[in-house]
C-alpha positions in Angstrom: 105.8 68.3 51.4 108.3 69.6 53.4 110.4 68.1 55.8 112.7 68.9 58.7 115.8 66.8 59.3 116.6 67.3 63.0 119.8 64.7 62.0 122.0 67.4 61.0 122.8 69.5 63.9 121.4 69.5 67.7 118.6 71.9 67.6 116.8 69.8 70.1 119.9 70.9 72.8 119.8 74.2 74.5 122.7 76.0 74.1 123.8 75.4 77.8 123.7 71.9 77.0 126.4 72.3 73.8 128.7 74.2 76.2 132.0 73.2 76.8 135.0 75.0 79.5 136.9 77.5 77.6 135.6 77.7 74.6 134.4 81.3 73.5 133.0 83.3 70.2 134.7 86.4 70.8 138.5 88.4 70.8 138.9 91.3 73.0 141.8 94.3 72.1 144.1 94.9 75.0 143.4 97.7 77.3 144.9 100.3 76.5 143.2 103.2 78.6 143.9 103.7 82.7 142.1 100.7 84.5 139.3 102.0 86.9 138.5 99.3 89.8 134.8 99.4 90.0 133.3 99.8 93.7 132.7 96.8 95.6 129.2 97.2 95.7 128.7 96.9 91.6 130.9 93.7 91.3 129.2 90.4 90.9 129.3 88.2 93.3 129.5 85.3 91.7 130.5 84.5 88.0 127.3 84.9 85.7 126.1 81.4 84.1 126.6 81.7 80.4 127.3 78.7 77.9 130.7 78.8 76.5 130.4 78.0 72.5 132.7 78.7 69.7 131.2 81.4 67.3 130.6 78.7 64.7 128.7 76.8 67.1 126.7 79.7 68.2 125.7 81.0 64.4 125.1 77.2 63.5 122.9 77.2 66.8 120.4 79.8 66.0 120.8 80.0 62.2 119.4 75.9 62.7 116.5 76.8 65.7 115.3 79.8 63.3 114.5 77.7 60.4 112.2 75.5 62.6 110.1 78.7 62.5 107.7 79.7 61.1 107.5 83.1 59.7 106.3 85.5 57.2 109.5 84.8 54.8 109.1 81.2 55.2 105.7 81.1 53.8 101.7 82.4 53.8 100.4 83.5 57.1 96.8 83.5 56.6 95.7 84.5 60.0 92.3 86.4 60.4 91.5 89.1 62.2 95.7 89.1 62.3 97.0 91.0 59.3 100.0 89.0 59.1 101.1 90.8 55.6 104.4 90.9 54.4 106.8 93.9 56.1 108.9 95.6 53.3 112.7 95.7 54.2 113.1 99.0 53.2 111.3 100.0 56.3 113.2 97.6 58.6 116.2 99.4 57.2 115.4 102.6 58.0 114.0 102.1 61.3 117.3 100.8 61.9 119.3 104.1 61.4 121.3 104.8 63.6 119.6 108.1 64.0 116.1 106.8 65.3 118.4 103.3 67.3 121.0 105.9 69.0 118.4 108.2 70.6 118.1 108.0 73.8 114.3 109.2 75.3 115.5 111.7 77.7 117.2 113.9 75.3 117.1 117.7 75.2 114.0 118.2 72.5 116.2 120.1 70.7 118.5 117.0 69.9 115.3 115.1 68.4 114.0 117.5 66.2 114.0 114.9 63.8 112.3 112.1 65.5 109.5 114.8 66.8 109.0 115.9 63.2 108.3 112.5 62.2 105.7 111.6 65.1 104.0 114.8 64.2 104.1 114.2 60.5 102.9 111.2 60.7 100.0 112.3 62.9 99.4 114.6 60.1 99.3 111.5 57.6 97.1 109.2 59.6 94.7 112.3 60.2 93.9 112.8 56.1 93.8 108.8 55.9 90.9 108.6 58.7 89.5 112.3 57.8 89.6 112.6 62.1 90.7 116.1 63.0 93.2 115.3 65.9 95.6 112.1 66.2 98.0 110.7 69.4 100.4 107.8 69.0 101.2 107.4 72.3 98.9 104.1 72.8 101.8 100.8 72.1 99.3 98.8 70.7 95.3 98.5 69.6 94.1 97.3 72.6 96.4 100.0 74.8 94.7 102.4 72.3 91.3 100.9 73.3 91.9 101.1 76.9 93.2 104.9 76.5 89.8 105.9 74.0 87.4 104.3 76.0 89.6 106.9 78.7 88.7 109.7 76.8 85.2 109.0 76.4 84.7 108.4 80.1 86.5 112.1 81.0 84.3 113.3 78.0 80.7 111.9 79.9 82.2 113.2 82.9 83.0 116.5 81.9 79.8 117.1 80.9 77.9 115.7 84.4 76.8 112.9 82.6 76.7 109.7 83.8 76.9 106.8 81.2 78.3 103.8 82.2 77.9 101.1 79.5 79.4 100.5 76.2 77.4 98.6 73.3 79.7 95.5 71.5 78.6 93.6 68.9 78.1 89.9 69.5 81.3 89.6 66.5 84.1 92.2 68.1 87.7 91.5 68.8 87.9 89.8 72.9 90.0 93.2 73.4 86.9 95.1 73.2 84.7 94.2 76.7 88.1 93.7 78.2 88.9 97.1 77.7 85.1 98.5 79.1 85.4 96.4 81.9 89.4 97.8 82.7 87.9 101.5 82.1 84.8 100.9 84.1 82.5 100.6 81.6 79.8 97.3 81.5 80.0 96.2 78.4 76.5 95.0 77.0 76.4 92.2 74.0 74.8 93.1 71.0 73.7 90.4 68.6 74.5 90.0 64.7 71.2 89.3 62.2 71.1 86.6 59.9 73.6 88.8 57.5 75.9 89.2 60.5 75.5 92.8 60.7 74.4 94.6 63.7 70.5 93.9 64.5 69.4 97.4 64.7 66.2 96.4 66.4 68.8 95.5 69.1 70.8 98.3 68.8 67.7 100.7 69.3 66.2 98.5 72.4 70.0 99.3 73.8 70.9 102.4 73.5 69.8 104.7 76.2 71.6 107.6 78.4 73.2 105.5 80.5 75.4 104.0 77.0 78.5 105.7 76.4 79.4 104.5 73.0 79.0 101.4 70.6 82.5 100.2 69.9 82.0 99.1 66.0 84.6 97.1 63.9 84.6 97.5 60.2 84.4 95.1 58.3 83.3 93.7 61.3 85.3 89.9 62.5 83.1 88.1 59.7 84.9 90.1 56.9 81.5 91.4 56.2 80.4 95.7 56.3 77.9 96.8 58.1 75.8 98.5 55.2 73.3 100.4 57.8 76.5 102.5 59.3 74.7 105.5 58.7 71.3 104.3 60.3 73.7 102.8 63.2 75.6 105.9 63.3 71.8 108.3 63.6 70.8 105.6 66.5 73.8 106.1 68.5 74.3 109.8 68.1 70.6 110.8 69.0 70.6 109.2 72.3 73.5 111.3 73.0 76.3 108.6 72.6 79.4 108.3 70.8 80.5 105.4 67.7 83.6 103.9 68.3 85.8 102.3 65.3 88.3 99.4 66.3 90.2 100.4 63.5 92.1 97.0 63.3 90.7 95.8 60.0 91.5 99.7 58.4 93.4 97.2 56.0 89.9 96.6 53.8 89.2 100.0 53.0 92.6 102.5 53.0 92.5 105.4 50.7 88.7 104.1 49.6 86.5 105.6 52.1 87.2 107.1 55.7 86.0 106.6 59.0 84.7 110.2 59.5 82.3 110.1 56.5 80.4 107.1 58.4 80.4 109.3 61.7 82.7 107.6 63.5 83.9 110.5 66.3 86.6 108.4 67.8 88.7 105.3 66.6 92.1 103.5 67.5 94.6 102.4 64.7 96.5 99.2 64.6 100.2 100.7 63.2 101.6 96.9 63.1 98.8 95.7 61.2 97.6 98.0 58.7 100.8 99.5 58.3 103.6 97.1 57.6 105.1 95.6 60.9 103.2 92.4 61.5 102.6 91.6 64.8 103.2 87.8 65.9 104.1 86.2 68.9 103.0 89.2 70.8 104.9 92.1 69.3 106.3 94.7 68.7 102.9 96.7 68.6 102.0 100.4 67.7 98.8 102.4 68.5 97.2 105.3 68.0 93.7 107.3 68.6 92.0 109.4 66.1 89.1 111.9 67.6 87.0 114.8 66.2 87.7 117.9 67.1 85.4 117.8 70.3 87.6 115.3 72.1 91.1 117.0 71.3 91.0 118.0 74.6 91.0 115.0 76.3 94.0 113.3 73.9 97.4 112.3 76.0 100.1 114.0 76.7 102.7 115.0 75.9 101.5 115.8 72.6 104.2 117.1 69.7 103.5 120.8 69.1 105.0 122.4 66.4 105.6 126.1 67.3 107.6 128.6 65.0 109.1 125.6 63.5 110.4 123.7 66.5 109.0 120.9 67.8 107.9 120.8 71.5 106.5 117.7 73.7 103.8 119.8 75.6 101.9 119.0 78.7 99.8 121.9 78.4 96.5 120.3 78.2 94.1 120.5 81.4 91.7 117.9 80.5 94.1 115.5 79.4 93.7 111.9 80.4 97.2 112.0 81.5 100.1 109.9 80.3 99.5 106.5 79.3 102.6 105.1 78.0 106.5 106.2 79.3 108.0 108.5 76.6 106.2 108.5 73.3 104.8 105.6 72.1 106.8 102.8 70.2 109.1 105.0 68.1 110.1 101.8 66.0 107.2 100.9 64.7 106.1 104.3 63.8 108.9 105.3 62.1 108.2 102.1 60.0 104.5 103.2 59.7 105.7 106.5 58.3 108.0 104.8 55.6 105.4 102.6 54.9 102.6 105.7 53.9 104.8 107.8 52.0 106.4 104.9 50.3 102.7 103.9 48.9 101.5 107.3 49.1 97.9 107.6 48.4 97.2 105.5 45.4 99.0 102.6 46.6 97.3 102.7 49.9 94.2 102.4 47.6 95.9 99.5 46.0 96.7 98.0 49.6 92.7 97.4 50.2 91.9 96.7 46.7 94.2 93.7 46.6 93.2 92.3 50.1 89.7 92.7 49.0 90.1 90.5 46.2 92.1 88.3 47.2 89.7 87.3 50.2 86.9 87.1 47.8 89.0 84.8 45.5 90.0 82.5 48.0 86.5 82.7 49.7 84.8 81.7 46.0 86.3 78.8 45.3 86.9 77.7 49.1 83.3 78.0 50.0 82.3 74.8 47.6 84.0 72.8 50.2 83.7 74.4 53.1 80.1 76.0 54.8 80.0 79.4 54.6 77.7 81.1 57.5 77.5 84.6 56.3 77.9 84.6 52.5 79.8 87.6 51.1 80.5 89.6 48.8 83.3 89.9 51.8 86.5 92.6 52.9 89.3 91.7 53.5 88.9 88.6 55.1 86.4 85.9 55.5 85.2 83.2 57.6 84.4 79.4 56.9 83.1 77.2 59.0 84.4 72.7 59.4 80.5 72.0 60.4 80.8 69.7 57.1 84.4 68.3 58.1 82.9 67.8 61.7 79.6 65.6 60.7 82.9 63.3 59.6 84.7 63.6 62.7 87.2 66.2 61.5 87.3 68.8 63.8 88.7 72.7 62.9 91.8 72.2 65.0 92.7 68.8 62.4 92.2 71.0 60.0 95.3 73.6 61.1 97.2 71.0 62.5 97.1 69.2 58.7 97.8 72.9 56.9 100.9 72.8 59.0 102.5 69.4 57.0 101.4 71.1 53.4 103.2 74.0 54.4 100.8 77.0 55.4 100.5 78.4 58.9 96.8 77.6 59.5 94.2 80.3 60.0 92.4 81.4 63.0 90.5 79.1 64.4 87.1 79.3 66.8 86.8 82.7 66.1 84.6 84.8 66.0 82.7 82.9 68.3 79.5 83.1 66.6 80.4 80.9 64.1 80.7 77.1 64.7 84.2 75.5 64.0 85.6 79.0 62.9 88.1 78.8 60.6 88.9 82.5 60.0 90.7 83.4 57.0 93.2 86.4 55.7 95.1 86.2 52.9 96.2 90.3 52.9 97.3 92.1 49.9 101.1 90.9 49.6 100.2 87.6 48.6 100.5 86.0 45.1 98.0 84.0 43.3 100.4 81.1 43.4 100.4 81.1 47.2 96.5 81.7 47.1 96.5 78.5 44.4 98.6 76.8 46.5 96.5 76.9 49.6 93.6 76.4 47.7 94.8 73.2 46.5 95.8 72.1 50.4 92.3 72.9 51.5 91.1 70.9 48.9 92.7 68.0 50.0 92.4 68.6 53.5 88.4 68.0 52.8 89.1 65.3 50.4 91.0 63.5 53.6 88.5 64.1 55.6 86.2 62.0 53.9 88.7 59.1 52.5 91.4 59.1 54.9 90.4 60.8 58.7 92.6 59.3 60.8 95.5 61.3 58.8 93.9 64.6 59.9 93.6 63.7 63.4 97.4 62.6 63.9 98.5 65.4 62.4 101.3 67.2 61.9 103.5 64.5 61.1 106.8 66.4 59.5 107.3 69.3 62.5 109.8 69.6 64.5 107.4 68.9 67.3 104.0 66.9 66.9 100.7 67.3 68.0 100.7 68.0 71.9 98.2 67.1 74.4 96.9 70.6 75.0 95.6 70.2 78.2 98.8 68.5 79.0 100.5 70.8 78.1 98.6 73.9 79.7 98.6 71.9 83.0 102.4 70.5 83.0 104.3 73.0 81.7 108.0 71.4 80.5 110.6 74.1 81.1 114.2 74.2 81.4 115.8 77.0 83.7 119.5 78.0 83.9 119.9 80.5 86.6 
């Protein structure tokens, strides 16, 4: 196992805390152009508190705090419902170029011809992935692009003098998807899973009515699991004059093998940092974007990039627009690494992308399920979900489960989710992972459950060899411990 020897340097200090008077990580030039006194009334007042370090002891600061990290470099991020897949370099790199990190938004458009040719290329791209007829990428993230859908569909009812005020969820969607009805009006009305955990049509029928909007549909749905009756869902939904929804987070399990239009899907959102390269931990950075059928054009965002006699144009020139819903255009970053990421795969390996994750869940979900219950059995997508009800008859709760991952090495899944499965553990292994790594986590699940059963109490102390061990999480939620340097 791996340890961390906190002996070796500080970490533990904040960086204030090293400081000592007049010392400093930097040399400045002399000036050598006119001094220019700057009004009184931009001067500080007072002398900013920053700690004074050697540069030495600032690299050996944060070169020492980042390997108490955990990230995707370090090791397998297994996170469901996450997509926490490796992010080339190559696309770091050329997001980095200093002709996308120079510009500045309020340019002249003719400056940025570049950068609009790539939002509107890529557009292009993500409309022949999804087979939708029209794309934005002005949403920052998938639940801004759920907020901004749901949007469209309530100026679409309207438009037409129709009133329809709730929107169908199944009982296994993302949390993101009742927040955003509720934030957009809507009343979002619970739809419960069969014994397959697919959508109960018998359910879905005794729902829908004129006064539903749309039934917001995740596939694979939270369980890993397709909903085989899309077309029966899809014939429900559309004669009673409503519209199907795809939270188009887990696009991962099926890229380049089928598209959303072909199960009549007339709107959807995609997750850019998830299916698309840039993973999206602690929170960040995220990109959206909203895919519609020709119908709802209308009602996209604006600006939208025009291309017009081979110039591209931001144009506001859309009357039943839903407005603006994001400053400037979207998060330029991570679509430029979106872009690199399609036309570095280009079709075929965008194929390969979801074949891989697809076996690679059903591998790990195989072999794992002999220790572990498994609710919903699969064939599964890209992910799958166990559940620690055998673990818990010994007094081994889920949480002991992640906590112990975390001392052989493995970021632990997501837990107590989806919520219709007891003591969730929710597991995505993605298609950039080896079948060491999947061995390897194998093999620490294995004795995770063998622990459980010879050796308990080492489950329920853990993590022993973090930097920081198990808190009291109510504690910790009610006392928060925080250092402030003003």
């Amino acid at each position: 196992m791996e340890r961390y020897d906190l002996t070796q340097y500080p970490v533990d200090k904040l960086s204030f805390e090293l400081s000592r008077p007049g010392r400093k990580a930097y040399t400045l030039p002399d000036l050598d152009v006119p001094q220019v006194d700057i009004p009184k009334e931009y001067q500080r007042q007072s002398i900013p508190r920053l700690p004074e370090l050697s540069e030495p002891e600032v690299m050996r600061h944060f070169t020492n705090l980042s390997t108490l990290n955990y990230h995707i470099e370090r090791g397998f991020y297994p996170l469901g419902s996450c997509t926490m897949k490796y992010n080339p370099k190559v696309n770091e790199y050329i997001a980095r170029l200093p002709g996308f990190t120079e510009l500045h938004p309020l340019q002249p458009e003719s400056t940025v011809q570049g950068s609009l040719e790539l939002i509107y290329e890529l557009e292009r791209l993500l409309t022949e992935i999804s087979g939708m007829d029209n794309v934005s990428l002005q949403p920052v993230a998938g639940a801004h692009s759920e907020l901004a859908s749901l949007l469209i569909v309530r100026k679409y009812f309207n438009k037409r003098g129709e009133n329809r005020n709730k929107i169908l969820i199944p009982d296994s969607a993302h949390g993101t998807n009742p927040a955003s009805s509720v934030l957009t009006g809507f009343e979002p009305i619970s739809i419960k899973s069969n014994e397959y955990g697919l959508v109960d049509l018998n359910t879905l029928c005794k729902a829908m009515g004129t006064d539903v909007a749309c039934l917001m549909l995740t596939i694979p749905n939270t369980l890993g699991l397709f909903e085989s009756q899309i077309d029966e869902i899809a014939k429900i939904v559309h004669e009673n004059g409503g519209l199907l929804y795809l939270d188009g987070a887990n696009l991962n399990a099926f890229l380049g093998i089928t598209k959303p239009s072909d199960m009549g899907f007339d709107i959807m959102h995609f997750n850019l940092h998830k299916t698309f390269g840039t993973p999206h931990g602690t929170g960040g950075p995220g990109g959206g974007g909203i895919g519609v059928k020709g119908f709802l054009e209308p009602f996209l965002p604006v600006p939208r990039v025009e291309k017009i006699k081979n110039e591209y144009k931001l144009s506001y020139d859309f009357p039943d627009s839903i407005g603006r819903v994001h400053s400037f255009y979207g998060n330029f970053g991570v679509c430029v690494k979106a872009y690199a990421y399609i036309k570095m795969l280009g079709a075929n390996g965008l194929k390969g992308v979801a074949e891989n994750a697809v076996i690679n869940a059903n591998y790990l979900m195989t072999v794992l399920k002999e220790y572990y219950e498994l609710p919903y059995p699969g064939p599964c997508m890209h992910e799958f979900v166990l559940s620690g009800d055998k673990q818990k008859a010994l007094g081994i709760k889920t949480l002991d489960i992640a906590k112990r991952l975390l001392d052989y090495g493995f970021h632990p899944p997501t837990i107590y989710f989806p919520l219709i499965v007891h003591e969730a553990l929710m597991i995505e292994p993605t298609e950039t992972e080896s079948i060491e790594t999947l061995d390897s986590f194998i093999d620490a699940m294995i004795k995770i459950d063998k622990e459980a059963r010879e050796n308990p109490d080492i489950l329920r102390s853990a993590p022993h060899n973090t930097p920081v061990r198990r808190l009291d999480e109510v504690k910790a939620a009610r006392e928060l411990d925080v250092k402030f340097y003003s």
